[in-house]
N, C-alpha and C positions, 0 to 999 in steps of 0.2 A: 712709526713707533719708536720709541726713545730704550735706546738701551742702556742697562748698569754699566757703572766704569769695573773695570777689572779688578779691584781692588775689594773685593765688599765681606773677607769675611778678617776681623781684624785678629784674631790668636791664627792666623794660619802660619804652619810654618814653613817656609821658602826661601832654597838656597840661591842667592845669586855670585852669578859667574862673575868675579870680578879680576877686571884685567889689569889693575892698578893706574886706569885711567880715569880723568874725572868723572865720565859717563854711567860708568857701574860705579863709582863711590859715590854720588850721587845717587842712582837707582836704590845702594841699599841706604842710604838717609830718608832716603823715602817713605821706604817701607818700615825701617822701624818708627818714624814717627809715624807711620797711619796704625801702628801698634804689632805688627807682624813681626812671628819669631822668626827674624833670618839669619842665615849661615853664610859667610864668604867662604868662595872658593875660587882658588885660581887653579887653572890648567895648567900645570907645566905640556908644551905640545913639542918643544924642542929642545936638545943637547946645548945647541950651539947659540952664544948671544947674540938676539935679536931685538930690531925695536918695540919687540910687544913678547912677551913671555919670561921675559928676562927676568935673572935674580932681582933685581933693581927693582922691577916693577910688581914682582911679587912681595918683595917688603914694603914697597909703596899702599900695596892692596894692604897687607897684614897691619900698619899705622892706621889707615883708616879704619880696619874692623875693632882695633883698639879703641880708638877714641868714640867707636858708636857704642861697643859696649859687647859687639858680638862674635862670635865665635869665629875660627879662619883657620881655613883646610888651604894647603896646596895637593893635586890631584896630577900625579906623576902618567900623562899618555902619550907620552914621547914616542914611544916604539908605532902603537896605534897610527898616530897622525903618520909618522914617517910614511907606514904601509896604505894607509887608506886616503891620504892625502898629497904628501910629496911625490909620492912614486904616480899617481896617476897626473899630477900635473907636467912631472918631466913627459912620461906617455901621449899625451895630450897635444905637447908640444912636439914631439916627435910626428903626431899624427897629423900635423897642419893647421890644428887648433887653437885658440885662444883660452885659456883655461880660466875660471873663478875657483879659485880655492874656497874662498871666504865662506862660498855657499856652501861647500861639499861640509866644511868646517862648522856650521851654523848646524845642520842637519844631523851630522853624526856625531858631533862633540857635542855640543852645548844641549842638545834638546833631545839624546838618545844617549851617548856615554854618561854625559852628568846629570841627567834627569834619572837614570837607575841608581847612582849614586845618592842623590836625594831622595827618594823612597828608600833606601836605607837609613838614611838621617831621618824619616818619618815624614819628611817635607814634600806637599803635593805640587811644587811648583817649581821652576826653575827662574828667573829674573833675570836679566840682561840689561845693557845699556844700550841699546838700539833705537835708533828710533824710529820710531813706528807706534800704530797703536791696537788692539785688541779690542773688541765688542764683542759680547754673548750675548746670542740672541736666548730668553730665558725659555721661549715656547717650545723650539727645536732642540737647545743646548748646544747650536754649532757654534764655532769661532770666527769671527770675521775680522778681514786685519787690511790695516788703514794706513796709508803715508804716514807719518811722522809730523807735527805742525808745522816746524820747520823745513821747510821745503827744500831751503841748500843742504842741511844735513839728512834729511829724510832717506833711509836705511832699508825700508822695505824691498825696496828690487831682490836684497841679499835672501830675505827672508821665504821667495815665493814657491819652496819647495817643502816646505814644512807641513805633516801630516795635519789632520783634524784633531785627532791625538796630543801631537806634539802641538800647537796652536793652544790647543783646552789647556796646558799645562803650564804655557808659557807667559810672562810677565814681561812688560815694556814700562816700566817707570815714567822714562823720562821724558816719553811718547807725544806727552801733552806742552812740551816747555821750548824754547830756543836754545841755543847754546849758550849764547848770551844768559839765560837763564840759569842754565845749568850751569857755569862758571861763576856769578854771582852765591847763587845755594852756597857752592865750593866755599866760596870765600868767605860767607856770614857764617860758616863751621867751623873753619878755621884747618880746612884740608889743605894738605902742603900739594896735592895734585891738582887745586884750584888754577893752574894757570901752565898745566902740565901739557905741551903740543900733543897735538892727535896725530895717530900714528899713519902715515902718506902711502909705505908703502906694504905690501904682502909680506907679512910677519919673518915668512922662513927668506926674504929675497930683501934683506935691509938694505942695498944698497942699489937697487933696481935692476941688476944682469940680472936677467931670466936664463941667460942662454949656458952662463957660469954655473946656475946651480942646476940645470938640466943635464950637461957634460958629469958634474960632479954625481949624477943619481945615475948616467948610464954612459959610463965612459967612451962607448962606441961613436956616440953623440959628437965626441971632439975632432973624428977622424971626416965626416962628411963634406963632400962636398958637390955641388952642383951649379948650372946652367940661372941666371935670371934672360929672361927673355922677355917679346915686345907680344901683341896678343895676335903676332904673325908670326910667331915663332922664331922670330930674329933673333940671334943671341947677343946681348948686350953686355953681358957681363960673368963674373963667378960668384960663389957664395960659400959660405960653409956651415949649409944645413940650413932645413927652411926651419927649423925652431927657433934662427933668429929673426925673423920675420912674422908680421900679424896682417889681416886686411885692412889694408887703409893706409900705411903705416908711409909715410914720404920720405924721412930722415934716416940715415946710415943705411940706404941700398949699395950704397960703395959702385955706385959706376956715375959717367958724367953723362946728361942729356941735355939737350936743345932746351927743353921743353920739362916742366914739376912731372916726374914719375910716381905712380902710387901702388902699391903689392893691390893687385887685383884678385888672384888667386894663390894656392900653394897645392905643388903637388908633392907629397912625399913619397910616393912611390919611385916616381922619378928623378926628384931632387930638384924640381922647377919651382920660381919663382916668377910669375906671369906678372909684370907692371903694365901701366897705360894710364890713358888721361884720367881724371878725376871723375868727368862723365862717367865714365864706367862702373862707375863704383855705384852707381844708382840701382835700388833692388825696387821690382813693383812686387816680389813676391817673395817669399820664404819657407822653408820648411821647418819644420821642431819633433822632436824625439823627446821621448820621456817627461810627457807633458801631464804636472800634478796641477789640480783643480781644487783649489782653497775648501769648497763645498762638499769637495769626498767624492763627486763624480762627473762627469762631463755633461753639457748641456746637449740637449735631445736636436737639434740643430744649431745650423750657423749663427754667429753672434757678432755684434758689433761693437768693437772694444777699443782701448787706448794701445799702441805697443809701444814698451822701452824696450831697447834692442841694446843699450849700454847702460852704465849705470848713470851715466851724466847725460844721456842720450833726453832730447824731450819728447815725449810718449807721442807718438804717429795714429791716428785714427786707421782704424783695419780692420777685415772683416775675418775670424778665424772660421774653419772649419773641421771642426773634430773628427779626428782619424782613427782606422782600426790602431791596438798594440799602442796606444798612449803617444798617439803621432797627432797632426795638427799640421793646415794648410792656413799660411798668411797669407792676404793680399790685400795691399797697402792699398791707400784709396791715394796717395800722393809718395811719390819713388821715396825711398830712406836710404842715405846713403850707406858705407861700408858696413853691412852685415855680414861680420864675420863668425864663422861657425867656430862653436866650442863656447860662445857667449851667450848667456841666459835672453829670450825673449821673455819679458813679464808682461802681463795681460792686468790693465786696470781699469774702472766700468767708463763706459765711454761719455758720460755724461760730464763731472765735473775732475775725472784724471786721478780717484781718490782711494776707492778701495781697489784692493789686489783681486782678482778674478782667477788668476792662475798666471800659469808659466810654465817654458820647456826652455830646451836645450837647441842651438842654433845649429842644422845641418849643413844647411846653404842658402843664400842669398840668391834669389834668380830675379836678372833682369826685368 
């Protein structure tokens, strides 16, 4: 059955999140030319300049909503983001984790803080520059959401915790185009953010120390230290604090070995950082918590699906099994290496790796 494109009702009005990057000034070129009333809005999410939220980038957003013709909010949730976003990523890290902001951010900004926001503007939608893509099925009214065409930029992984709800309300523009595409658009507009780099790293973390702005959120964080060790419990070395550390991670363990060392575990109770060969890092199995299901509810058994376990990861054939309390058992049909907990497993249909099926939150990776 062939579904409508998401675009089909042309007076609607729908604000898009614009980050002052080409991807959302494109998304709203879009949509006012398919004749939609839209509203820019940029998030201020933090105090401090960053490579994405920045004054810079918010007069970049406010030029482009000039030259389309439309209206341009900045949307002050600084304080928000800090509490619901930064402070659980330093958390996160503290707890031995890997954290995605990006998601927590997609979910509770963009598609729950500013989507109330737009029902105040009258507007039933929210827009993004994501890519990815949206289908309604018309008989059911669900939302089903698809890789992006572009497959190097393809954005879904971020997306795969987004209600039914928040899905039905949301808009992907650019979902259908390359970047190459999306950059040319820019240019035959005459957007000065047509050639504007894409932002590399974690908005609130411009300069890539994770461990800098974890110390800075919970000052305790700078005094830690502990044990790295062999997976004999050898001590090899010191550390200060497993939140500089991820699983997988080879570069700056800070001790000399015979032999390529790789963080195999983290214990933060203890203050261990466990390395060993690369072999190790092989998972046949996995667990997930807080595992949301694109369709609104879980499948009545086991299922055979694709899993991205990173976002650059490529998607591993596996079979899940749905668990009590929004839990889920993997097992990989060929080992995946370093799965590390705190990073999103995305679930996409196993046949050609395309629609999103669902996703959780990574506990642990078991052998």
């Amino acid at each position: 059955m062939s579904l409508p494109n998401e675009i089909d009702v042309p007076t609607e009005r729908i604000v898009v999140a614009m980050s002052g990057g080409v991807d959302s000034s494109v998304a709203a070129a879009m949509l006012v030319e398919q004749g939609a009333d839209a509203i820019g809005v940029t998030m201020r999410l933090s105090e401090s300049e960053s490579r994405c939220c920045s004054l810079e980038d918010a007069d970049d957003a406010r030029r482009v909503s000039e030259s389309l013709g439309i209206k341009f909010y900045v949307a002050n949730y600084a304080d928000a983001f800090g509490s619901e976003v930064i402070d659980a990523f330093a958390d996160d890290y503290l707890a031995g984790r890997t954290p995605i902001p990006c998601i927590a951010c997609n979910k509770s900004f963009k598609f729950d803080h500013l989507l109330e926001r737009a029902r105040v503007f009258g507007a039933s939608r929210v827009a993004t520059g994501h890519y990815a893509r949206l289908k309604h099925d018309p008989d059911t009214g669900q939302a089903r959401l698809f890789r992006g065409v572009d497959r190097e930029k393809d954005q879904s992984y971020f997306l795969f915790s987004l209600s039914q709800e928040q899905l039905r309300a949301a808009s992907f523009p650019v979902g259908d185009l390359s970047k190459h595409q999306v950059r040319e658009r820019a240019r035959a507009l005459g957007m000065g953010t047509a050639d504007k780099p894409d932002s590399q790293e974690i908005c609130f973390v411009p300069d890539g120390d994770y461990a800098k702005v974890v110390e800075r959120i919970r000052p305790h964080a700078a005094r830690l230290r502990g044990e790295i060790v062999d997976e004999s419990g050898k001590v090899l070395g010191e550390h200060r604090g497993v939140h500089r550390f991820t699983v997988g991670q080879r570069h700056g363990l800070g001790i000399s070995a015979d032999r390529r060392l790789y963080v195999l575990r983290l214990d933060p109770r203890e203050q261990k950082v466990v390395v060993g060969d690369v072999d190790s890092l092989d998972c046949g199995e996995a667990r997930v918590e807080r595992v949301n299901w694109i369709s609104g509810s879980p499948p009545s058994e086991a299922i055979r699906v694709r899993v991205q376990v990173r976002h650059r990861h490529k998607a591993a054939l596996a079979r899940i099994v749905p668990g009590p309390n929004d839990m889920a058992a993997i097992a990989f049909e060929e080992p995946v290496r370093a799965v590390a907990p705190g990073q999103a497993a995305v679930f996409y249909d196993a046949a050609d790796d395309n629609e999103v099926i669902g996703g959780g939150w990574l506990l642990e990776g078991i052998p």
